[in-house]
C-alpha positions as CSV (number, residue, x, y, z in Angstrom):
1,X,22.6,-13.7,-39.5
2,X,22.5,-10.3,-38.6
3,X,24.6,-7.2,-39.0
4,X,26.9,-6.6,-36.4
5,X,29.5,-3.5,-36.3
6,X,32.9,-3.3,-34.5
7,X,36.5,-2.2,-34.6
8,X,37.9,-3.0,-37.9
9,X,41.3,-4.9,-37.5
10,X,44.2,-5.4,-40.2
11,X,42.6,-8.5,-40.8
12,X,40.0,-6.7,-42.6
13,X,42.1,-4.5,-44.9
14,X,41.7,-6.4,-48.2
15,X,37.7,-6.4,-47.9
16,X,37.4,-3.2,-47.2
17,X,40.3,-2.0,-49.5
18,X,38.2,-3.9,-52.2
19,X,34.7,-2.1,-51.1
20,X,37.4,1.9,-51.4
21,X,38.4,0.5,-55.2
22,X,34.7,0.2,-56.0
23,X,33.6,3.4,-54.5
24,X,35.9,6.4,-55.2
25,X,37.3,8.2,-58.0
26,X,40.6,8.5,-56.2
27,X,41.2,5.0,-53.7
28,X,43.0,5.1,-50.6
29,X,45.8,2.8,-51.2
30,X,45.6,-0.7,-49.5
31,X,49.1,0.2,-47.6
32,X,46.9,3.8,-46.6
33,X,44.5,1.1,-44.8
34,X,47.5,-0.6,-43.7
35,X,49.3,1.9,-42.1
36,X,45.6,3.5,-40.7
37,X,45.9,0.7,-39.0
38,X,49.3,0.1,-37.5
39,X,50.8,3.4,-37.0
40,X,48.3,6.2,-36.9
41,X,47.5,6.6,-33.4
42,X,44.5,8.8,-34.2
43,X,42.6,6.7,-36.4
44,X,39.7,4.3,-35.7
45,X,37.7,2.5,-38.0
46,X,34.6,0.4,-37.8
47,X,33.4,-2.1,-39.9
48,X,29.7,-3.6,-40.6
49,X,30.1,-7.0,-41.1
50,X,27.3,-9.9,-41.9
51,X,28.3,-13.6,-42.3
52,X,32.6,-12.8,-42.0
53,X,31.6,-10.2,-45.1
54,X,32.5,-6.7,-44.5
55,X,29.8,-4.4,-46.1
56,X,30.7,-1.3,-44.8
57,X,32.9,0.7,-43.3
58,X,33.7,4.4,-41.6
59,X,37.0,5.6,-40.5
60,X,37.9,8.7,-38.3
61,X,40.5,10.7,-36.9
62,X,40.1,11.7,-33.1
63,X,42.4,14.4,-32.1
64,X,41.3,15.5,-28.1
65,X,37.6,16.4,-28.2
66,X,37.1,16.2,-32.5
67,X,36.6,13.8,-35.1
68,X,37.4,14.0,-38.7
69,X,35.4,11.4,-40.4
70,X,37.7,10.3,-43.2
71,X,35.5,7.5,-45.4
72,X,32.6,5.8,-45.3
73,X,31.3,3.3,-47.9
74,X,29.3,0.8,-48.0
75,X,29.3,-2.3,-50.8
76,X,27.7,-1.6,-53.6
77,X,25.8,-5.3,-53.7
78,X,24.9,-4.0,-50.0
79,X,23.3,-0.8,-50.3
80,X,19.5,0.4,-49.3
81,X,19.7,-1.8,-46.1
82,X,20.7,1.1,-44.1
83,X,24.2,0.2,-43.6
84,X,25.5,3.2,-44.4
85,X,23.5,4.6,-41.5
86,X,24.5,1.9,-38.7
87,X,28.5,2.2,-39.5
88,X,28.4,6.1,-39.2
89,X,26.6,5.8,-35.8
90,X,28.4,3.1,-34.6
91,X,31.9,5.2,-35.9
92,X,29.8,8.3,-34.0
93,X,29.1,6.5,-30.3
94,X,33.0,5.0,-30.7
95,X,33.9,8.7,-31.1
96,X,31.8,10.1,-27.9
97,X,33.0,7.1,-25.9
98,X,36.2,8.5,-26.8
99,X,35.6,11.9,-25.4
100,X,34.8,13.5,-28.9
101,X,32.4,16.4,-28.5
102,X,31.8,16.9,-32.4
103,X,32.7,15.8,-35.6
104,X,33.5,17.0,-39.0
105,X,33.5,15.6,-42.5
106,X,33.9,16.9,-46.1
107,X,31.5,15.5,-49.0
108,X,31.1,16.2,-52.3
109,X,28.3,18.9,-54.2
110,X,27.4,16.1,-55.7
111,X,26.8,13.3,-52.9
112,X,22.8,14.2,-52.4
113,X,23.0,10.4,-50.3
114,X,25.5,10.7,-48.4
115,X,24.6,14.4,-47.6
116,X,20.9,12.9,-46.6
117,X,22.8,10.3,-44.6
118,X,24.8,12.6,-42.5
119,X,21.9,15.1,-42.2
120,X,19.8,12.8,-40.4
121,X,22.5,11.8,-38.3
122,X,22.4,15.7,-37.2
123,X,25.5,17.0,-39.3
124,X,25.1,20.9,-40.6
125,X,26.9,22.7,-43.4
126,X,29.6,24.7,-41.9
127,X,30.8,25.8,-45.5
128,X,32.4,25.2,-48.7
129,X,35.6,23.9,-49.7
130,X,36.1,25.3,-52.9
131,X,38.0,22.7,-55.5
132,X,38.4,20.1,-52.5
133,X,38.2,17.2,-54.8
134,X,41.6,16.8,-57.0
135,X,39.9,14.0,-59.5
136,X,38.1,17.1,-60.8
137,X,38.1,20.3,-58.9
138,X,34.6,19.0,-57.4
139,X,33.5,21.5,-54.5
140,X,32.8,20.0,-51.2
141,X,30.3,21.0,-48.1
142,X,31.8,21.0,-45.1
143,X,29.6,19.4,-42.1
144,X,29.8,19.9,-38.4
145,X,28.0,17.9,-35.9
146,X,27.9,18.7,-32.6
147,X,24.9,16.6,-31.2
148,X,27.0,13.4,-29.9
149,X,26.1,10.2,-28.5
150,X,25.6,9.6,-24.6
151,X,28.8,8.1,-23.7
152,X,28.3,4.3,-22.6
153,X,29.6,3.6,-19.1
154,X,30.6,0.5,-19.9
155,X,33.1,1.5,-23.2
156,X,36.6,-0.2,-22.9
157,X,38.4,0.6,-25.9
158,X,39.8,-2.5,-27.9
159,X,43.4,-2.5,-28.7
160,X,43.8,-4.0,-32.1
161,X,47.1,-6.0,-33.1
């Protein structure tokens, strides 16, 4: 089978809340996911998923023309097959066909991956968030991209239930 990435639906919550526990120093909570979901109008997620198995998944907020990429993360038993990669782009053309013109994201000092992930996805570092992390004071880069996706002609946005 191959690896196919679309809207994430609440139906999806406990894989992916499993994938946040493995990942982070500080989890979203499952009802964070849950709520994402249901009552935050500005969210969207996306989800890469291979044989009913999510592997990955990126979440932002679109507010008019910008997106804040909350989280990406990608199963650790899944990793090195580029996944990382096809949620964020997938999350990024999702975005555009929402009328996002650019996108931002914080990331830790210490994140060389995900920093070589987003800057070959065309982010740049905007700046420094000094003590962004609260697990321990970590600094974090902010990126900027601005180089979007064409917008598809054919994007009808799913409404999740």
């Amino acid at each position: 089978m191959s690896i196919i990435c679309r809207r994430m639906t609440l139906e999806d919550v406990p894989q992916v809340h499993e994938i946040e526990l493995k990942t982070f120093h500080t989890p979203w909570t499952y009802q964070s996911f849950v709520d994402e979901m249901t009552t935050n109008k500005c969210a969207r997620y996306i989800v890469a998923e291979e044989d009913g198995k999510v592997l990955g998944y990126a979440g932002a907020w679109l507010v008019f023309d910008e997106g804040h990429i909350t989280n990406i993360a990608v199963d650790e038993a899944a990793r090195g097959r580029g996944i990382g990669t096809m949620v964020t782009q997938a999350l990024m053309q999702y975005a555009a066909n929402m009328g996002v013109q650019y996108m931002t994201l914080e990331v830790r000092k210490s994140n060389l991956v995900a920093q070589g992930l987003y800057k070959k996805l065309g982010f740049i570092e905007l700046g420094v968030r000094k003590r962004y992390y609260e697990d321990n004071g970590e600094d974090a880069y902010l990126y900027v991209c601005q180089n979007m996706p064409e917008i598809e002609e054919d994007f009808e946005e799913t409404v999740e239930e």
